[in-house]
N, C-alpha and C positions, 0 to 999 in steps of 0.2 A: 504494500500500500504506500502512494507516495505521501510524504511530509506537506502540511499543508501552509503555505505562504499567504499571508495579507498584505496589502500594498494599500494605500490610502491617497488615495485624488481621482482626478475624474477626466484627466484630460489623456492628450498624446503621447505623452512623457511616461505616465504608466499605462500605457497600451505597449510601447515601446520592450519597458521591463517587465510585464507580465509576457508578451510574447518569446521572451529572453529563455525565461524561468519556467514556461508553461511545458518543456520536456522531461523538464526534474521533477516539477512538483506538481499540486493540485492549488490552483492559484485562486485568490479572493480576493476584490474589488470595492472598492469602497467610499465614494459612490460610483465610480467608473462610469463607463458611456457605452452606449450601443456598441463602436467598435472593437470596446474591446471584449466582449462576450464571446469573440471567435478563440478569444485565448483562454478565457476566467469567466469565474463565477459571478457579477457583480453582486453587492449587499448592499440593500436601502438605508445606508446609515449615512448619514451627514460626518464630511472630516470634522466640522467643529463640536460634534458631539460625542466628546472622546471617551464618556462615561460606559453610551451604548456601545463602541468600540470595545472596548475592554470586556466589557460583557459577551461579547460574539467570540471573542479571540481566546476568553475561557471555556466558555460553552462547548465550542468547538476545536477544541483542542489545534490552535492555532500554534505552528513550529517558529516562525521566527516572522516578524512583521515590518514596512520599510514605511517609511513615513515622509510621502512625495510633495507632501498637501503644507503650503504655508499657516494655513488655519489649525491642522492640526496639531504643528508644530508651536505655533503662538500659546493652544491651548495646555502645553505641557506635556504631550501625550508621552515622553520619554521615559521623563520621572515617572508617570502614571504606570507604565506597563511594566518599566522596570520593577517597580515598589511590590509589583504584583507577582512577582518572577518569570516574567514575560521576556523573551530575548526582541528589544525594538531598536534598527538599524535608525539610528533620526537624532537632532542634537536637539538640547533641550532648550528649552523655552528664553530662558536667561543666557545659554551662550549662542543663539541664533538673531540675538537682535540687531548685530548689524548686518545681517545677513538680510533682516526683512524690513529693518526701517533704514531707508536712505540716508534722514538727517542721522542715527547714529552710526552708520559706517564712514560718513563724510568726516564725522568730528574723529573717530577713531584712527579714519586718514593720517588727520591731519597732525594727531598726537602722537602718531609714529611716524611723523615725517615722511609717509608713501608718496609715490610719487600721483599726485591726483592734479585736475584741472583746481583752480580758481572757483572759491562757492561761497554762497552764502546761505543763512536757514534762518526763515521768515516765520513766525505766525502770524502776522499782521497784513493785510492786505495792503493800507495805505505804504508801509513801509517796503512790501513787497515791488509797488510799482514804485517809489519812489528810487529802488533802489537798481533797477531794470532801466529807468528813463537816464540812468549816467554810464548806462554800460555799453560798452563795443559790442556793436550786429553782427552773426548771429549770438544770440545766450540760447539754455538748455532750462525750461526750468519741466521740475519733476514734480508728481504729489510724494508723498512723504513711506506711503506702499504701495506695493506695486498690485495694479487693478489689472482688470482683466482687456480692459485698452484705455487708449488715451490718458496714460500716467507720466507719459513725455511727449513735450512737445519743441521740438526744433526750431525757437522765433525769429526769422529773418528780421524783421523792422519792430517796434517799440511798440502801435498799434496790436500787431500780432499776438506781442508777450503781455498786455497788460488787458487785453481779452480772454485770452486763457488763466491768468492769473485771476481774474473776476469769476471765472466758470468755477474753477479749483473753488475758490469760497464760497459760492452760493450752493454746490454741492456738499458743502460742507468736513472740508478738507481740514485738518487741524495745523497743518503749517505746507509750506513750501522749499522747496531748494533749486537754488536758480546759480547753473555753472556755468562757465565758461567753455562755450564750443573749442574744439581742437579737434583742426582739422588732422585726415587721416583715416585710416583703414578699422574698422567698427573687427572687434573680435572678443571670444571667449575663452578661459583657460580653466581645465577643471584638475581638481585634484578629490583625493578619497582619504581620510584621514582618520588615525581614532584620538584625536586630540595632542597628539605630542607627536607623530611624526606623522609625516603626506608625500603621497607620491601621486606624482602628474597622471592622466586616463585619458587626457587626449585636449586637441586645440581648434576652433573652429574661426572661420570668415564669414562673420555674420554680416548678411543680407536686412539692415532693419530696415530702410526706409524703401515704402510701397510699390513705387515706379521705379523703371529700368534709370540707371544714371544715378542714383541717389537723391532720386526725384520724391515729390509727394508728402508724407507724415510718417514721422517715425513710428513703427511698431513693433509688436514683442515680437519680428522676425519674420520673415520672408523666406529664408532660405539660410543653409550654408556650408560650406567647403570646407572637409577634414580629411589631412588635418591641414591647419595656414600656414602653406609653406611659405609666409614670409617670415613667420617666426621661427629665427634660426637656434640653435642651442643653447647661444650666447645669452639672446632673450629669455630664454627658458633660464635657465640660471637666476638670469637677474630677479626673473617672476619666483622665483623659488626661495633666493637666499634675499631679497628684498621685499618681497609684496608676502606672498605665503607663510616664510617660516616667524615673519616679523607679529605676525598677526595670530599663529597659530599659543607661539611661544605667550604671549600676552594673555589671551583667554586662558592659557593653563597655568600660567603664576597668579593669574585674579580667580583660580580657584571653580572656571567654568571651560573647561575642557572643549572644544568643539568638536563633535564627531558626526561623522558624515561625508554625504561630498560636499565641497564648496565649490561656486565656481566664482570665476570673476570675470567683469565686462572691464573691457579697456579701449583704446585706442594705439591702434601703432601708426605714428607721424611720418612723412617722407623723409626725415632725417635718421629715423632709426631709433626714436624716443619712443618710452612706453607711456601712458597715461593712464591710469584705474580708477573706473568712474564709479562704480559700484559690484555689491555682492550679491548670490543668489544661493542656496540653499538646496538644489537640486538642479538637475538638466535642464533648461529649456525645451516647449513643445515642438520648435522647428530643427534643434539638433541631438534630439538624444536618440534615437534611432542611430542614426551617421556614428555618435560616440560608442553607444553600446555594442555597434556591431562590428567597429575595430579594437575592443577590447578582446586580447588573445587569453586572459585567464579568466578563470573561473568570474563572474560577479559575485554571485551569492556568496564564494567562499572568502572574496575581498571584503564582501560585508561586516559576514559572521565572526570572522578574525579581526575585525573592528570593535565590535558586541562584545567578545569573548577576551580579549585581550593580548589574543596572538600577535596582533598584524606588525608590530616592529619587528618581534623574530621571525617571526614567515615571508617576509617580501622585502627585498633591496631596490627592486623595481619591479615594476607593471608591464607585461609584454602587451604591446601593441603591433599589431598586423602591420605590415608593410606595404598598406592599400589603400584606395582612396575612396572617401566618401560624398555624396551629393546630393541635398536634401533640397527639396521645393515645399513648398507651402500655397496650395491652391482656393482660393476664395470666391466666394460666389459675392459680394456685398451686401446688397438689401435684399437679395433675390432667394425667396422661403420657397419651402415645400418642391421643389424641384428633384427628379430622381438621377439618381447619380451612375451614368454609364459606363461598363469600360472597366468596372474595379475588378471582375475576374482577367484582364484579354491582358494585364501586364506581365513580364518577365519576371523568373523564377527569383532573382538576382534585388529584384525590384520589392521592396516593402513599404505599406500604407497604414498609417495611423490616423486615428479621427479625432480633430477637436472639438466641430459642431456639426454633428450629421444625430439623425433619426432613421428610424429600421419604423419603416410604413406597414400598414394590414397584410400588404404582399411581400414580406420580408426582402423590402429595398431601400435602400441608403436613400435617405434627401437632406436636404440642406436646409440649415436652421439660421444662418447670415453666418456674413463675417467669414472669418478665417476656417477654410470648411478641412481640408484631409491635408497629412505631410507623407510627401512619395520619398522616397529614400532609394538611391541605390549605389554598392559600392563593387568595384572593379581596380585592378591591377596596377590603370594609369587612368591619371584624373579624367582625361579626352574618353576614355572609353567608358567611364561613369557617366560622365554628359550627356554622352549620343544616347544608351541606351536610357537614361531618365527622361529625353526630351523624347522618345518615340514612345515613350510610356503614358505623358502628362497628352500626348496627341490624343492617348487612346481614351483618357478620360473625358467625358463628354457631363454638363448641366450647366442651368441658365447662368449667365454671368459670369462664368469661369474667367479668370482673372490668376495670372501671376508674374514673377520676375525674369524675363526672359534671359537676361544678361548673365547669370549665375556663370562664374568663372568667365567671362570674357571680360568686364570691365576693366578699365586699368586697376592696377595695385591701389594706388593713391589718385583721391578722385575728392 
């Protein structure tokens, strides 16, 4: 009988890692989505109701559980399950905050001297634009966590920033962070850690902003290239013994250990400077596919030796595939209810995760808006990923379909 796994969120990201896990184990979902029922069981439980969670995960003799969901993580579900003698892969609640709230990772930035853009942290609206109308076009300003869109906004002119800084408030936002753009190639770097040592899982070129060219509105991702070969080793180093172990070291002397994966969003400049803008707490929905499936070990046994308190004696390094990956993010925009073509006729090679799709009366995929399925596919040499992802994205067919055609072709630096 296989050991039964829980995984907690609802989007791509664990579609990704239930599809991972789903030959070893009997997998549960939590609340999960229509797509990923092809892999898992899902469970009508809310992440933020970590009480009923726990309740499922004894009932059911639940083997080891991963905790993907920022809500569940806000709610403490670490402590909870651990307390409970629960094995939960997830950091706890107190050492994940600057992982989840921006203004505390910006200050944490800056109190380790990382290398970040220029920012400032508002709760005042009036102060908020006051302090945008003296700043150099473009700024960046952020809400304070990250929503499920429009929690950045890219403002070319003064007008732009101090309309969205107005939205932010009346949606009732409790502060702002308003950075400084730097220009340069948008990327992410993840590592897997159990609080005192980390090793790298792989590097992406993310794809955020909507249209081809780095045109349109920024979003939580379009697409993206693994791993980014413009970050050379050297970079990686620097990301390691400056950004990662600076940050890691800190949460474990103040007594809050961070375990999990982190990732971080950065900037790499045409001059070969790094900038880190912010942190995340698990994969992203547009590249964890692409990561998870260049990971050459085990997942689950990286996890669990995290859990368990192996993972320093057990790994010096993380083998990664010597392959590349290519992930798109297909959207339908305001266009509902539309049935989704094409998702059997893709290549073997080729995988699809759903962020907002629905399973209709005739068990068919439609579209619920927005950011609808992530195709994924990885091959030997990056060119031969592309071809076959873009005869893939041809073959999927519904209304509005919408995505970034340029993936790997843009310049480096744009």
């Amino acid at each position: 009988m296989k050991k039964k796994v829980l995984i907690i969120g609802n989007s791509a990201k664990e579609s990704a890692l239930a599809r991972v896990l789903s030959d070893e184990f009997e997998v549960f979902v939590a609340p999960g989505n229509d797509g990923v029922k092809e892999y898992a069981t899902t469970i009508d439980i809310r992440e933020s109701n970590v009480y009923e969670l726990l309740n499922f995960a004894l009932e059911n003799d639940i083997h080891f559980t991963i905790a993907c969901s920022n809500e569940a993580i806000k709610k403490n579900i670490a402590d909870l399950f651990t307390d409970n003698g629960l094995m939960i892969f997830a950091p706890t609640a107190e050492a994940a905050k600057f992982a989840i709230q921006k203004s505390v990772a910006k200050k944490l930035f800056y109190k380790l001297n990382l290398p970040t853009p220029k920012f400032a942290v508002y709760e005042k609206k009036n102060l908020a634009i006051d302090y945008v109308k003296k700043s150099d076009m473009p700024v960046v300003i952020k809400t304070d966590e990250q929503k499920t869109k429009n929690s950045v906004m890219v403002c070319p002119s003064f007008n732009i920033a101090k309309s969205y800084i107005e939205d932010c408030y009346a949606n009732n936002e409790n502060r702002v962070i308003i950075e400084e753009y730097v220009y340069g190639t948008p990327f992410s770097f993840y590592v897997i850690t159990d609080g005192y040592k980390a090793l790298p899982i792989g590097s992406a070129r993310d794809y955020k902003f909507s249209l081809d060219g780095d045109g349109g509105v920024w979003t939580e991702g379009m697409g993206a290239m693994i791993p980014f070969t413009k970050l050379t080793y050297d970079h990686e180093d620097y990301l390691m013994n400056e950004v990662v172990y600076p940050i890691i070291n800190y949460m474990a002397a103040d007594l809050n250990p961070y375990m999990g994966i982190l990732g971080f969003d950065g900037v790499l400049t045409p001059e070969g400077d790094i900038a880190i803008t912010e942190c995340r707490t698990f994969l992203q929905n547009h590249d964890a596919d692409a990561i998870l499936s260049l990971i050459g070990d085990d997942i689950y046994k990286l996890m669990s030796a995290c859990v368990v308190g192996s993972f320093s004696d057990d790994y010096d390094y993380i083998d990664l595939k010597d392959e590349f990956a290519v992930s798109c993010v297909l959207s339908c925009g305001k266009a509902k209810g539309s049935v989704i073509h094409g998702l059997d006729d893709v290549q073997d090679n080729t995988c699809i995760t759903h962020i907002n799709t629905k399973i209709n009366g005739y068990t068919e995929y439609e579209t619920i808006g927005g950011r609808t399925i992530v195709m994924t596919t990885t091959a030997k040499t990056m060119s031969h990923a592309m071809k076959t992802l873009t005869e893939d994205i041809d073959a999927i067919e519904f209304l509005g379909k919408t995505y970034r055609k340029d993936l790997c072709k843009s310049p480096a630096f744009i």
